[in-house]
N, C-alpha and C positions, 0 to 999 in steps of 0.2 A: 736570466737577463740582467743578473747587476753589472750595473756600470755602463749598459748599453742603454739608446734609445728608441722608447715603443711609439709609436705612431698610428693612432687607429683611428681612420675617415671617411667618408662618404666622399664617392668619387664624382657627386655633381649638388652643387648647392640648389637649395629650395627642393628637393625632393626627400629626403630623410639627414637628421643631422647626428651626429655620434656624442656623446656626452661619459666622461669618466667620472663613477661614481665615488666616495668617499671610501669605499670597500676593495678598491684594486678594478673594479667591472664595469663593461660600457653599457651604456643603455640606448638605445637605437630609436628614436623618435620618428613616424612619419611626418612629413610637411602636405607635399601634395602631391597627387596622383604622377607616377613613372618610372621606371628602373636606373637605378643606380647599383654598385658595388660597393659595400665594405671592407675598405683596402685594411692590410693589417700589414705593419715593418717595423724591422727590428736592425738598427743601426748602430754602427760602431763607429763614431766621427762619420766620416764622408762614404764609409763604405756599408752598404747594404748587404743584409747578412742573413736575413729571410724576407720576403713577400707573399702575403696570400691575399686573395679578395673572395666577399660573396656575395653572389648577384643578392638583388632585395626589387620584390613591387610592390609600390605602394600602389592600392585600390582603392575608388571612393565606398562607402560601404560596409570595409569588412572590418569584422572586430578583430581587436589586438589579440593578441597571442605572444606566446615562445613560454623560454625554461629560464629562467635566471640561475647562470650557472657558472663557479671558474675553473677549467681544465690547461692546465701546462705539461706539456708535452714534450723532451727533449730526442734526439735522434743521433 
């Protein structure tokens, strides 16, 4: 991805917010209860050159989880 632009978000504010860490990795916060998407793109100036998202619910309640992990991928 050098030279290009990454772009990683949460597709609706006040539900979970996305944050890049000092290590290259995002770290996904809930905010408050409801489903959002973690959009994820990779741009070259004006033109978009990958897009992925992945649904996320947040629930009052449940304890945190996941894997802290970084995988890149080319194709």
């Amino acid at each position: 991805t050098e030279g290009k632009l990454v772009t990683v978000r949460s597709s609706r504010d006040g539900i979970a917010n996305v944050t890049k860490l000092s290590n290259g990795n995002y770290r996904v916060t809930a905010l408050n209860p409801g489903i959002t998407y973690i959009i994820f793109e990779i741009s070259d100036g004006s033109q978009e050159l990958t897009h992925a998202s992945v649904g996320v619910t947040v629930k009052t309640g449940v304890t945190q989880g996941g894997v802290s992990a970084k995988n890149i991928s080319y194709f």
